[in-house]
N, C-alpha and C positions, 0 to 999 in steps of 0.2 A: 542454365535457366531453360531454355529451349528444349531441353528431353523434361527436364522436372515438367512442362508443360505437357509434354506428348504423353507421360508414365500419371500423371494426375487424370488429364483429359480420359485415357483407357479407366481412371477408378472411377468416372461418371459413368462411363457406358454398363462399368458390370454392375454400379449402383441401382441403375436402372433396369435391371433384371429383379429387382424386390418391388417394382412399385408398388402392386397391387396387393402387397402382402405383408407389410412390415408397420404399417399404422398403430397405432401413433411414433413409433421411431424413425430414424430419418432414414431416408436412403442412403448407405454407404456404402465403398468398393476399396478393393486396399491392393495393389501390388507391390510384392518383394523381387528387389531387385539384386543381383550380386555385381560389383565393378570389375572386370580383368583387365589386363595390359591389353587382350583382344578385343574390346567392348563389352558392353552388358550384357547379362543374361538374364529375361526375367525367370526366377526359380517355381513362383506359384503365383495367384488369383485367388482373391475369395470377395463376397459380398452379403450384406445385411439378407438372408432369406425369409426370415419371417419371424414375426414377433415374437419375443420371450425365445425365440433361440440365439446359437451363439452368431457374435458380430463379425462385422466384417474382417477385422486382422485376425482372431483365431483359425477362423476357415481360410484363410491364404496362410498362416503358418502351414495350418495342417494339410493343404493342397500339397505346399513344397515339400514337406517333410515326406510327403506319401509317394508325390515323384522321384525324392533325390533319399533314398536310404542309409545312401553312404556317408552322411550326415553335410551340414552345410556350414560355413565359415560365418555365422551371423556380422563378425565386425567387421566384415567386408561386404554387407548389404547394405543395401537403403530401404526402407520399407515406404510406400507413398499410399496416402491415405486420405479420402474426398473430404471426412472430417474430422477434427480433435480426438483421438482414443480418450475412451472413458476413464474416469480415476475413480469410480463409485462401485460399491457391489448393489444390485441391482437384481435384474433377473438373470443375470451372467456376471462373471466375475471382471475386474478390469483390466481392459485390455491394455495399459499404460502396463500395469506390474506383468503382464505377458510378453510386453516388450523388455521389459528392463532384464526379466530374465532370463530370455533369450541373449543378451546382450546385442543388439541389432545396432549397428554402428550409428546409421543415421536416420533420422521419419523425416519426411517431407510430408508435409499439410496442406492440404485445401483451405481449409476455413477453422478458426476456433467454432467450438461446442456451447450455443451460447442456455445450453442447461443451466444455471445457475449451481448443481449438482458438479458440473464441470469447467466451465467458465475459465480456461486458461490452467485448470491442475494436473490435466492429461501431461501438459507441456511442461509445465514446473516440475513435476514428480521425474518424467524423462529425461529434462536437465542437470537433476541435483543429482541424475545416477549416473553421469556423465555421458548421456547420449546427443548429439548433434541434434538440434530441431529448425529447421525451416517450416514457416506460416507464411500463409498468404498465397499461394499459386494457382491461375483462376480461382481465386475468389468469390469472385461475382458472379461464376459459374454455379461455383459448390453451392453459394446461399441460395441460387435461382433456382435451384435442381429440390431444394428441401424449404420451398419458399411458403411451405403451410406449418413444418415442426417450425421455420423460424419466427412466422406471425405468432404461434402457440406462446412461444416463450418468451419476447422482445415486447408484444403488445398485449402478452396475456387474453387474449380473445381467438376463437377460430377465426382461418382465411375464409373469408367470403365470395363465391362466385354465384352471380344473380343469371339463370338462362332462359328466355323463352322463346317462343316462336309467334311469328306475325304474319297476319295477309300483308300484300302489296297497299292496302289502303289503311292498315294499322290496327287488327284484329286480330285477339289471340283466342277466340271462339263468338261461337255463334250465341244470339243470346238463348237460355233456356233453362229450364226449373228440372225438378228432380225427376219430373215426368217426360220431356222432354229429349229423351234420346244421348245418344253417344255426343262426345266433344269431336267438335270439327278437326278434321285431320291433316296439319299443316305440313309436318316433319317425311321426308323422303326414307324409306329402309336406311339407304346411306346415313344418312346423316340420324338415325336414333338410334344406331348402330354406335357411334361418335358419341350421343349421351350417353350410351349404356359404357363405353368408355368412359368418361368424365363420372357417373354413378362410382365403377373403380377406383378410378383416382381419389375421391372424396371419403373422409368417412362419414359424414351422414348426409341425409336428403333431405330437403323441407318443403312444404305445398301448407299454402291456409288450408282455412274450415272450409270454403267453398270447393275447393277443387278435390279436398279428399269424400266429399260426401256426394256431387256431381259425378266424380272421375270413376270413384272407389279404385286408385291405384294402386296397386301391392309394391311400387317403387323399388322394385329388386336388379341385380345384375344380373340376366339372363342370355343378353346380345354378347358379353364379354368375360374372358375371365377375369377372376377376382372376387373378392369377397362382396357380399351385400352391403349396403352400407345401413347406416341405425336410423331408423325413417323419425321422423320430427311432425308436429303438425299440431295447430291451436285448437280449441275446442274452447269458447268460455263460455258458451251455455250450454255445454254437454249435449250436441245435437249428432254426434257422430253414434252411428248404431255399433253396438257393442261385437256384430260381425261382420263390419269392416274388412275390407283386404289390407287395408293400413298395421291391424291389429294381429294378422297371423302370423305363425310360428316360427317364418322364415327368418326373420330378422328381429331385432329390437327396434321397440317404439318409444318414445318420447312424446308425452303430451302435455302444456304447456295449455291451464285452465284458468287458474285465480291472475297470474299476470303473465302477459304475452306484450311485455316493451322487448323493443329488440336491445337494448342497452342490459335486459336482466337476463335477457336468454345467452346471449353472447357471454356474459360473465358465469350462467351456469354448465350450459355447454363446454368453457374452458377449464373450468372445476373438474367437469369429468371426463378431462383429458381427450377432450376431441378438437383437431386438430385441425378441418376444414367444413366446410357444409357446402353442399349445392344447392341454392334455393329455386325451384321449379317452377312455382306459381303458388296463387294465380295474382291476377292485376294488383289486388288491393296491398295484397303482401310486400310483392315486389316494389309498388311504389311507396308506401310506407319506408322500408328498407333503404329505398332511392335517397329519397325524402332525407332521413336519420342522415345521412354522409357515410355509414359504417360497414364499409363493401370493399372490396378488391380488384375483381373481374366483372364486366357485362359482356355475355354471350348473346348475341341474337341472330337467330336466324330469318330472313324473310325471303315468302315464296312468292310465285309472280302471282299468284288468284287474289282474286277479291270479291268481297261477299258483301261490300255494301250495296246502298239502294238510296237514290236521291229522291224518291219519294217518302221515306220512312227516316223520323229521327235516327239517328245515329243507335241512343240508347238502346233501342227496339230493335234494331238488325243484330247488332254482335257484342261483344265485351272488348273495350277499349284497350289496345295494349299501353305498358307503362310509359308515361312520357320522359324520355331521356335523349339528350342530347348526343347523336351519335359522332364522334372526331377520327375516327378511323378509315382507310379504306379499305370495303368486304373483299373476302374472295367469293372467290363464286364455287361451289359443289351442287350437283345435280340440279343445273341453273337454278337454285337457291341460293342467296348472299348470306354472308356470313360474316357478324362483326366480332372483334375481340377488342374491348376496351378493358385497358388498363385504369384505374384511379387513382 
């Protein structure tokens, strides 16, 4: 049990060499193990590189086969695998029937494939051709590691992460029209360094109508690698100008006019296979969202300035950040706090 842990635990780490590149499929990692009288050997490595190519077990077949020429004793391996091998043809063929033809003595699993496409047939189809199957080994890892493919297909909707940034008095800009100058700038290099990572991670972005016509932000990955992600944003009176940096060529856009309920975009969103969203701003959205229940993560950063004024309403200095009730405690980066709430 204790190696199946250590040979699992290595198929998260190489899983995690695809993040930024395999959306919508999960992150996987696979090692092939051979058993001797003198210990293990592992024969090869391979992991999910990037979407519509081949999966994780093919590229560890063909690692080892490329190291080891003199051919390998497959029924003397284990092969260990972060999640379910597919049993579907797809955009790659399935990697269950590349096991079975192999004849690979034993898979060790992470997690079932909760695809409904796969749902437990990767593991049936390997059993009925007489291959040993262990499930279950960090588990709770596997799903945590691909916790936006699992929201996709468990709750049918993307995973949700709401982020913004706050003064010290609870301000996520200053107040101002469209004449009005740049948005107040709370976020440290570091830490939007950190967004443009989380932009990565996510495949798309979201901002209401106020902050894409305010900001005019091209919401791209720039700070990080990885793909862009597919920018989103309301518009129901069509007040957004048609040369937007929302609307350029870099990426896909998503606009969302006649109905903008978050219960019909979630449900549309998951239709076209998108599998997380960052929602950015600004206030109104976010608390809306708040509001609904229908969220995963709250990211907030706050910094130590403050821009109110007790002689001036509230309304009239800045834009109120979203009210939510923090239970965490922040760390602290570039003495700026940082929360990460779970829902």
């Amino acid at each position: 049990m204790e190696s199946a842990k250590l040979y699992i635990s290595r198929c998260l780490q190489l899983a995690r060499l695809g993040e930024y590149y395999v959306a919508p499929n999960p992150m996987v990692g696979a090692v092939l193990v051979h058993h001797t009288t003198n210990g293990d050997v592992i024969l090869g490595e391979g992991w999910h590189m990037q979407y519509g190519a081949p999966h994780a077990e093919p590229n560890c077949i063909r690692n080892a086969e490329e190291a080891h020429p003199e051919g390998i004793d497959y029924k003397q391996c284990t092969l260990y695998v972060s999640l379910e091998p597919c049993s579907h043809y797809g955009k790659t063929p399935p990697c269950a029937e590349l096991i079975i033809r192999k004849g690979i003595g034993h898979v060790v699993i992470g997690t079932l494939d909760p695809n409904p496409q796969v749902a437990g047939r990767g593991v049936r189809m390997m059993q009925e051709a007489g291959i040993e199957v262990t499930v279950g080994i960090l588990e709770a890892e596997c799903r945590a590691l691909n916790k936006r493919f699992f929201c996709l297909q468990e709750q049918h909707r993307p995973y949700v992460i709401l982020k913004w940034a706050e003064t010290a008095d609870g301000y996520i800009d200053k107040q101002r029209g469209a004449e009005l100058g740049s948005p107040l700038v709370i976020s440290t290099p570091l830490i939007k360094l950190l967004v443009h990572q989380q932009r990565a991670q996510n495949m798309a972005i979201m901002v209401g109508t106020r902050t894409a016509l305010l900001d005019n932000p091209r919401l791209l990955t720039t700070r990080w690698s990885g793909r862009h992600p597919i920018r989103i944003t309301l518009d129901r009176h069509g007040i957004l100008p048609a040369d937007s940096k929302i609307f350029s060529d870099d990426a896909p856009t998503i606009v969302y006019r006649d109905n903008t309920n978050w219960s019909f975009i979630l449900c549309d969103l998951a239709a076209r296979n998108i599998h997380s969203v960052l929602v950015e701003g600004g206030s109104m959205l976010l608390q809306h969202i708040i509001d609904s229940g229908i969220y995963d993560e709250v990211h907030i950063e706050v910094s130590d300035q403050s821009i109110g004024s007790s002689s001036e309403p509230s309304h009239l200095v800045g834009v109120k950040a979203p009210h939510y009730i923090r239970t965490t405690q922040p760390k602290r980066v570039d003495n700026h706090l940082l929360y990460i709430e779970k829902h």
